[in-house]
C-alpha positions in Angstrom: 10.9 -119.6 99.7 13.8 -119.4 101.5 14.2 -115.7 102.3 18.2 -116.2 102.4 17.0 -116.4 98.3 15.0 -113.7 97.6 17.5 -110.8 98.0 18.9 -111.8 94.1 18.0 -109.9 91.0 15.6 -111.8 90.3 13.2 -109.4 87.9 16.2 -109.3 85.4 16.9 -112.5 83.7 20.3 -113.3 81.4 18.4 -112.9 78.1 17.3 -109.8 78.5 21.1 -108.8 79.8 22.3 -109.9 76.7 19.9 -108.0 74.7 21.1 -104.7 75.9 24.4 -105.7 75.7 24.0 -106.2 72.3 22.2 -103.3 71.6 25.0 -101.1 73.5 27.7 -102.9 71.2 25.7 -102.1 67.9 25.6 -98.8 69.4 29.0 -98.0 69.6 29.5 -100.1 66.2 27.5 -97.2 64.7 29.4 -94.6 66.5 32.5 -96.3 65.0 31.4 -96.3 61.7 30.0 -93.2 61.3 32.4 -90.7 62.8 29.7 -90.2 65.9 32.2 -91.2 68.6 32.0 -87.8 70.5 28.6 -87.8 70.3 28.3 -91.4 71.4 30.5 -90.5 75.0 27.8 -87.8 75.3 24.9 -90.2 74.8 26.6 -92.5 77.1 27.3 -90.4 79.3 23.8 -89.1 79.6 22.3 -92.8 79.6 24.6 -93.9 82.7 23.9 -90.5 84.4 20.2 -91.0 84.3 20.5 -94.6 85.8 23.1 -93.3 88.4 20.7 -90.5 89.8 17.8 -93.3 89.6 19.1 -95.4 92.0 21.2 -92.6 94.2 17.3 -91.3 95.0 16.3 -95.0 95.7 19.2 -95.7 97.9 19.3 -92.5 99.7 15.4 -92.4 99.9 15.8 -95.5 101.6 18.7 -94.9 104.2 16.4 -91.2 105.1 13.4 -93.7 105.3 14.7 -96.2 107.7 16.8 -93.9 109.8 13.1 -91.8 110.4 11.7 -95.0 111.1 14.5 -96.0 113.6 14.2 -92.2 115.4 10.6 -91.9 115.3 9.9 -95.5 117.0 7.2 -95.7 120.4 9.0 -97.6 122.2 7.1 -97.5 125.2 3.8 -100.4 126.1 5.3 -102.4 123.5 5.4 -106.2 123.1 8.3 -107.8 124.8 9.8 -109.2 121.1 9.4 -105.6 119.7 11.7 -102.9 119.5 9.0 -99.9 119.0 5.9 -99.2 116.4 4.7 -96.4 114.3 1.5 -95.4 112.3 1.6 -93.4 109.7 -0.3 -91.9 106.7 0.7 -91.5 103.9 -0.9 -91.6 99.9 -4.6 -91.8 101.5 -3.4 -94.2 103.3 -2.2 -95.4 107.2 0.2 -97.4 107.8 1.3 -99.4 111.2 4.7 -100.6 111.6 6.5 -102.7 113.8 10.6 -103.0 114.3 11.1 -106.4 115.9 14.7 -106.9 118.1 15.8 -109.9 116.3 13.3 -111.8 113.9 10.1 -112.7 114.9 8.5 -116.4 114.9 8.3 -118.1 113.0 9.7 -116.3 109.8 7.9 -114.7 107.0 7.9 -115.9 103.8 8.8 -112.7 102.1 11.2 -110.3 102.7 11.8 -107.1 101.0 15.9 -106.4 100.8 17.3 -102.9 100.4 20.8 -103.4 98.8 20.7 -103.1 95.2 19.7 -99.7 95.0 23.4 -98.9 96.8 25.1 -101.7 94.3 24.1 -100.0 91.4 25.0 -96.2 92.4 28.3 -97.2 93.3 28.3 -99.0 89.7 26.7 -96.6 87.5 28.8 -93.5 89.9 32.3 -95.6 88.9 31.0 -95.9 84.7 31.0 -92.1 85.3 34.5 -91.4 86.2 35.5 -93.9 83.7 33.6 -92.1 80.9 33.8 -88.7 82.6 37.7 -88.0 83.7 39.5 -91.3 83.0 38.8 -91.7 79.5 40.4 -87.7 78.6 42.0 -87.1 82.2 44.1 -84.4 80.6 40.9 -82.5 80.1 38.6 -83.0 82.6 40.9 -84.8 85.7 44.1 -83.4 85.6 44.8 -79.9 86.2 47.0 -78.0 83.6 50.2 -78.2 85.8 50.2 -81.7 87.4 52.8 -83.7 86.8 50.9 -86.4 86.7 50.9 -88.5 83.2 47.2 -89.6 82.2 47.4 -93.6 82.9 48.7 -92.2 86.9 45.9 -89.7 87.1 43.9 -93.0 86.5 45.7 -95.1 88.9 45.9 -92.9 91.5 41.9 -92.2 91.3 41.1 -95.6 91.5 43.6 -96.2 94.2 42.1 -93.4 96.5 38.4 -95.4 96.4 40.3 -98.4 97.5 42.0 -96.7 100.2 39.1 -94.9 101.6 37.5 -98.3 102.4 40.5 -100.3 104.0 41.3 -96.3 106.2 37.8 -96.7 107.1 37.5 -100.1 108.2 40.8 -99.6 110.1 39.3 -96.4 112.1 36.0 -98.7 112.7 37.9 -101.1 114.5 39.4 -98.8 117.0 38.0 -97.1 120.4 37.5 -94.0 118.1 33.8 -95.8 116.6 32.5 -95.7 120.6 33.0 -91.9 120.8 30.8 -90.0 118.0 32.3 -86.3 118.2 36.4 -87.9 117.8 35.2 -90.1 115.1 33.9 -87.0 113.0 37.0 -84.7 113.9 39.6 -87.6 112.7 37.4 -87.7 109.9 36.7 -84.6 108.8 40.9 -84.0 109.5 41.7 -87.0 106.7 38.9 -85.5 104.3 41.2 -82.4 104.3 43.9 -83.8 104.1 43.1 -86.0 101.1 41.2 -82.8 99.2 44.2 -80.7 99.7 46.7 -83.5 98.9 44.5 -84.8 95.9 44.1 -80.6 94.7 47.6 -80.3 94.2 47.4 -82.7 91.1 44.1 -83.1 89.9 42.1 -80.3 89.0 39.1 -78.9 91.4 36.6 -80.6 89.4 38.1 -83.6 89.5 39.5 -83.5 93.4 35.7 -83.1 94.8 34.7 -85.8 92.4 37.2 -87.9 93.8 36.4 -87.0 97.6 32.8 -87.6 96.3 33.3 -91.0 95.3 35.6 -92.1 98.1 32.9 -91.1 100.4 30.1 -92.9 98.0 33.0 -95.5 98.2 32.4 -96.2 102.2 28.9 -96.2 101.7 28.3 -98.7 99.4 31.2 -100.5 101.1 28.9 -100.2 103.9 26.3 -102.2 102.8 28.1 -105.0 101.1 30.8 -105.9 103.7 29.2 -104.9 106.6 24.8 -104.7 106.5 23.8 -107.1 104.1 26.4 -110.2 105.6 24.6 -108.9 109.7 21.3 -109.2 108.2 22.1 -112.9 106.4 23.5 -113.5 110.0 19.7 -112.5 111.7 18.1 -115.2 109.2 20.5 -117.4 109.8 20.4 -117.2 113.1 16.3 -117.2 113.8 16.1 -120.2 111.4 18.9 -122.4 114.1 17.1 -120.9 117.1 19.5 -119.0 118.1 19.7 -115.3 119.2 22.6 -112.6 117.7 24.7 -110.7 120.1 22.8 -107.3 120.3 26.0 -105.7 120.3 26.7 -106.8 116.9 23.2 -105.5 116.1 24.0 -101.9 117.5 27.5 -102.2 115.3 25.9 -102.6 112.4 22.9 -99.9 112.9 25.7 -97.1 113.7 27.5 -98.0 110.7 24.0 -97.6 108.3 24.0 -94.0 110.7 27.5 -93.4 109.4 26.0 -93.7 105.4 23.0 -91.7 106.6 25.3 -88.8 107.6 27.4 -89.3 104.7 24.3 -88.3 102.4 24.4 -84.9 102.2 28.2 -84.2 101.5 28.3 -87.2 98.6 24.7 -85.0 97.1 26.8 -81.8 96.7 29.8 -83.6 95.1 27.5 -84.9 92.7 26.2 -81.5 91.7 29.7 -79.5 92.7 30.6 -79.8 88.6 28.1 -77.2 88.0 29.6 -74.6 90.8 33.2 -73.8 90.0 33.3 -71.1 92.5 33.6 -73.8 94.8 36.5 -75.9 93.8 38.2 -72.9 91.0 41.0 -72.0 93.6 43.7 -72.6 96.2 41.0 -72.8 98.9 38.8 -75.7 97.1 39.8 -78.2 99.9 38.6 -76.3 102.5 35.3 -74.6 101.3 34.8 -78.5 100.2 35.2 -79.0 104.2 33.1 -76.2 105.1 30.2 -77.7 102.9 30.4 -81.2 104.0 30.4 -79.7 107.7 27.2 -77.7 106.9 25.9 -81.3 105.3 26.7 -83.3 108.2 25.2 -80.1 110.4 21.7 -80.1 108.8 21.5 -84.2 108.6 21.9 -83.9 112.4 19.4 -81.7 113.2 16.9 -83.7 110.8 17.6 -86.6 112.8 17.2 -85.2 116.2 14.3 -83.7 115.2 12.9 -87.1 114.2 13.6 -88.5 117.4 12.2 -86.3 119.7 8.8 -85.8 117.4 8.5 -82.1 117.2 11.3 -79.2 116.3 11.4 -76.7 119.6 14.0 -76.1 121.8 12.9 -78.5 124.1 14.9 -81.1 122.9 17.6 -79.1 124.6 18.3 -75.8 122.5 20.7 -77.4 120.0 18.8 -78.1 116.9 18.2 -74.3 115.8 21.8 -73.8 116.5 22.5 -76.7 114.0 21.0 -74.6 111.1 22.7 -71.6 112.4 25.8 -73.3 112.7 25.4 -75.1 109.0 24.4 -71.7 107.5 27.7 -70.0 109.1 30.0 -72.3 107.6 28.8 -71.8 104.0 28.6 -68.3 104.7 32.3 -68.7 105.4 32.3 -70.7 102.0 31.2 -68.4 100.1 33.6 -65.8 101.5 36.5 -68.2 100.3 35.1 -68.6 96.5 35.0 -65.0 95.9 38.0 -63.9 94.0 40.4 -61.8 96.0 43.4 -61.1 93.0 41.8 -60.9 89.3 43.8 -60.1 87.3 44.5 -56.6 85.9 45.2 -55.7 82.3 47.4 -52.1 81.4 45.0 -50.4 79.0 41.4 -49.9 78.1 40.2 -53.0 76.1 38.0 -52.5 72.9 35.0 -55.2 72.1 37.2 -56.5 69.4 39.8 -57.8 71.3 37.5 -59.9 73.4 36.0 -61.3 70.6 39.5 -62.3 69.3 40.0 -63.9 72.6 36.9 -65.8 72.8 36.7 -67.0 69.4 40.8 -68.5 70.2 40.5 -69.8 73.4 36.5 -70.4 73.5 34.5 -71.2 70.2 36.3 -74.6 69.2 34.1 -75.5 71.8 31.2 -73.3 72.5 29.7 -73.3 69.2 27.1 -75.0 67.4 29.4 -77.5 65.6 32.5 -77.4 67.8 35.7 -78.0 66.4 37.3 -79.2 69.4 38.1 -83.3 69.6 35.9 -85.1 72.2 32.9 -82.6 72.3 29.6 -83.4 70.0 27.5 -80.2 71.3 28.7 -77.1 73.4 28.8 -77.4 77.1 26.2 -76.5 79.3 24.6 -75.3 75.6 26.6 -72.1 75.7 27.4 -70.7 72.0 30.2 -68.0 71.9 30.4 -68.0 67.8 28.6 -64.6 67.7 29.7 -61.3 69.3 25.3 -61.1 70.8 26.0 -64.7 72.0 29.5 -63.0 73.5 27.4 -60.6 75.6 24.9 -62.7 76.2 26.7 -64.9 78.3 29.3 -62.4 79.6 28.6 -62.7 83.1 29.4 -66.6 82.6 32.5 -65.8 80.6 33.8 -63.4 83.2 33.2 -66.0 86.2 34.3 -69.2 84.7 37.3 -67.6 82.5 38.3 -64.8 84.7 36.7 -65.3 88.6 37.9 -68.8 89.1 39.6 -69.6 85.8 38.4 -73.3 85.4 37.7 -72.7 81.5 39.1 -74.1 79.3 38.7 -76.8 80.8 42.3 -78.2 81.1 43.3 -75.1 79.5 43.2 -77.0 76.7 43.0 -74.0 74.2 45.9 -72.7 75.7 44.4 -69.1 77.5 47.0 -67.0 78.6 47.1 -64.6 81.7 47.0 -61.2 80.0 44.2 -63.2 78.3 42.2 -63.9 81.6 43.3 -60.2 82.8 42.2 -58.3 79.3 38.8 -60.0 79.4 38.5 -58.7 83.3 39.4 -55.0 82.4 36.4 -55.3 79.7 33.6 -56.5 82.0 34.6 -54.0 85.5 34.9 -51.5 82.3 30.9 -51.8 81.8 31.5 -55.0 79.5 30.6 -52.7 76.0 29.3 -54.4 72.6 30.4 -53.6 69.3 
């Protein structure tokens, strides 16, 4: 078999395509029928989720794989066709490994691709912002005072992951790609830029998402436009005799370093929905920063200590300084998140009034039948319809509602300042029960 053929799907067939297809439309047939569509989203959400973490552990499993192969390599009393070698053990198991400089002769008749692992995150990651922010962007992508109208949230989302590929692609094809340290600075400057620019009208959630994505954007970009097409170009090539520029070959490998590096900071966006103290203020953009620096910062000093075999100072003193250096900027995150203004209410609150508050502004839906549109089940499995579920989860209330002021989410129930500040002077007051 030609081995141009054997990077296609080939283990999936149209039948069985159509089958789930079919199931997914009787699915939401059901859903329609019944009155389930909020619980449908939910189960959608969830199945799409699952199949987008799946393959985000394949693809980035992968990219850490290769790039420890590439750093670990013995390059030294090798064959002249050979790049380097490695044994290694693994599973009961030792392995021995050889990275040839262009393709050796005559080909092989197999070859194992690496690509749709990255095709299907990117795919499965964009299902999720469609089901996620664009389908109710006035909940979940839109913060309570953009100006913003719901089909130009959407727009404007889907614009920036466009964007991020062609401002990419430009900055690859200046002198900037020779020279490591400037690429990352102009980088890192335009990942500010666009967090604080994209803050100002979608909601923190929704703005590291969005970063997130771009990012995730560039990757999988990566591999489509750039990898796969340079390794067609090596088959093609070895099967005409002919030998690819090795220039070209070094292109391409620092642009599968650029995804590797990349890793860390897309992992944290992923998660960042479950950390509002991170993007729940006027700082988001740049504790955002701060993280992705301390990601970039700990991916380096995993990779230098790949390449030089063993993790002392001898590989020059700057590794240790890596994790001191990635564990001083999210020290300086953290200082960011904390709340520096809550707000203060006039007199001494009484349990009852926070009850009122919560069972307004909270319950519709944090309860076990919620009454608010869009939501089958209470978020995060919080419950607020009781005043012992109210101080059970006061320490949540007071952070999400008061801290950082991310719930509701949208403000959707409308919560009002003295609101926030009333529930604050409870909870420094010793946060009493009934």
């Amino acid at each position: 078999m030609n081995p141009l053929d054997q990077d296609r799907l080939r283990l999936v067939r149209w039948p069985w395509i159509l089958a789930l297809l079919l199931l997914l439309g009787l699915g939401l047939l059901l859903a329609r029928l019944g009155g389930w569509e909020a619980q449908a989203k939910e189960w959608l959400g969830l199945g799409v989720r699952f199949f987008h973490v799946l393959y985000a552990i394949a693809w980035i499993g992968a990219s850490f794989y290769f790039i420890f192969l590439e750093n670990s390599l013995e390059r030294q009393g090798v064959r002249e066709e050979l790049s380097g070698n490695l044994w290694a053990i693994h599973g009961g198991g030792m392995y021995y490994l050889e990275k040839y400089k262009t393709a050796p002769k005559p080909l092989p008749k197999y070859l194992h691709w690496f690509k749709w692992d990255a095709y299907f995150t990117w795919i499965t990651g964009f299902l999720l912002l469609v089901i996620v922010y664009y389908a109710d962007p006035k909940t979940t992508l839109l913060s309570p005072e953009s100006p913003l109208s719901a089909p130009m949230a959407v727009a404007l989302g889907v614009l920036s992951l466009v964007l991020a590929w062609g401002v990419y692609v430009g900055l690859s094809r200046t002198v900037l790609l020779q020279n490591p340290g400037w690429f990352l600075l102009v980088g890192a400057v335009l990942v500010g830029l666009v967090a604080w620019g994209l803050g100002h009208v979608f909601s923190g959630r929704g703005t590291f998402i969005h970063v997130g994505a771009m990012l995730g954007t560039i990757m999988a970009g990566n591999v489509f436009f750039v990898i796969i097409p340079s390794q067609k170009a090596l088959i093609r090539a070895a099967q005409s005799g002919q030998t690819l520029d090795p220039g070209f070959v070094s292109w391409v490998q620092l642009r599968s370093r650029h995804n590797n590096y990349l890793t860390l900071p897309v992992l944290f966006t992923m998660i960042s929905n479950h950390f509002p103290s991170t993007y729940a203020n006027g700082l988001g953009w740049l504790i955002l920063l701060l993280l992705f620096g301390a990601g970039v910062a700990v991916r380096h000093f995993i990779n230098v200590t790949e390449k030089e075999h063993h993790t002392t100072t001898q590989t020059g003193g700057a590794m240790p300084y890596l994790l001191v250096l990635a564990g001083a900027l999210m020290l300086a995150a953290f200082y960011l998140s904390v709340p520096k203004n809550a707000p203060v209410a006039a007199q001494p609150v009484a349990f009852a009034q926070v009850q009122a508050v919560v069972y307004e502004r909270c319950a519709s839906c944090h309860a076990a039948r919620p009454t608010q549109a869009g939501f089958a089940s209470a978020p995060a499995g919080v419950l607020l319809d009781s005043p012992e579920r109210i101080m059970q989860f006061k320490d949540q209330i007071i952070q999400v509602a008061v801290n950082t002021q991310y719930m509701p989410l949208g403000n959707i129930t409308g919560m009002k300042p003295e609101e926030r500040a009333l529930l604050g002077a409870w909870y420094r007051a010793g946060a009493k029960g009934p």
